[in-house]
C-alpha positions in Angstrom: -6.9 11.7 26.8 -3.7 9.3 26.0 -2.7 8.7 22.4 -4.9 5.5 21.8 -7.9 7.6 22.8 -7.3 10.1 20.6 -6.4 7.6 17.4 -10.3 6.0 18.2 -11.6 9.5 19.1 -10.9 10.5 15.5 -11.2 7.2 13.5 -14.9 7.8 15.2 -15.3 11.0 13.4 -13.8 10.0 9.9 -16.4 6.9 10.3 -19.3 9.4 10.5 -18.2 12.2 8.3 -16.6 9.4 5.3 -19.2 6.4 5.9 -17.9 4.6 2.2 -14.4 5.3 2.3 -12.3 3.4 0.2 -8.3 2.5 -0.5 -8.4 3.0 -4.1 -5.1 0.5 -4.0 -5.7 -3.3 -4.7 -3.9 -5.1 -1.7 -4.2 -8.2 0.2 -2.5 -7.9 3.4 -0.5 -4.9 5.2 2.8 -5.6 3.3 1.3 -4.9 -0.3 -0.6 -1.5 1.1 2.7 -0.5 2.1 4.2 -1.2 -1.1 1.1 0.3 -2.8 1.6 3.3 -0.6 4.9 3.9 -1.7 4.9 3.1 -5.2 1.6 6.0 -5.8 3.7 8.3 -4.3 5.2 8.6 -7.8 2.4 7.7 -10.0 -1.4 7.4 -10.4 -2.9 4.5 -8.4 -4.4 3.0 -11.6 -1.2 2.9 -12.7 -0.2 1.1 -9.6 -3.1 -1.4 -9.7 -1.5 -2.6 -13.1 2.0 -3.0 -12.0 1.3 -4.6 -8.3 -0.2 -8.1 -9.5 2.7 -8.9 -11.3 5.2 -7.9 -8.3 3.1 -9.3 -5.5 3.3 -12.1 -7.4 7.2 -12.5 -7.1 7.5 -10.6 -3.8 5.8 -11.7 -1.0 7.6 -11.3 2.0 9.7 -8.5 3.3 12.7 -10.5 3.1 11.7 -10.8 -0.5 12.1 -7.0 -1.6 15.2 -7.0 1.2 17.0 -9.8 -0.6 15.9 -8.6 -4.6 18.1 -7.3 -6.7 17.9 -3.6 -7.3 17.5 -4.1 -11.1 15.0 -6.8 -11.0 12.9 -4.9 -8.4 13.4 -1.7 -10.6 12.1 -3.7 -13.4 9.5 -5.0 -11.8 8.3 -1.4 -11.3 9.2 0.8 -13.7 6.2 0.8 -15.7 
């Protein structure tokens, strides 16, 4: 069984054992999960879902958070 197999072999079980799983994060595309991701690692994803609006708002792109500057992006987030 190669690697791809695998990854479906077990998205198969999850499926049946977690029918209604959820991302508790508010995202619209890969980009803001990932940010999402990242910024719960340090708080509560409620708080998260109130500070994301606001930042997806102004960030959109990865070039977007490359390009910030640190202090507005820590702004941005420090709630």
């Amino acid at each position: 069984m190669n690697a791809k197999e695998k990854a479906e072999n077990i998205l198969s079980i999850l499926k049946k054992v977690l029918p209604n799983a959820k991302i508790a994060l508010n995202h619209s595309n890969p980009l803001e999960l990932l940010v999402s991701t990242i910024l719960s690692a340090q708080c509560t994803d409620e708080r998260v879902n109130k500070t994301t609006p606001a930042l997806f708002k102004r960030f959109k792109t990865a070039n977007d958070y490359a390009s910030a500057d640190p202090k507005e992006l820590e702004d941005a987030i420090k709630s």
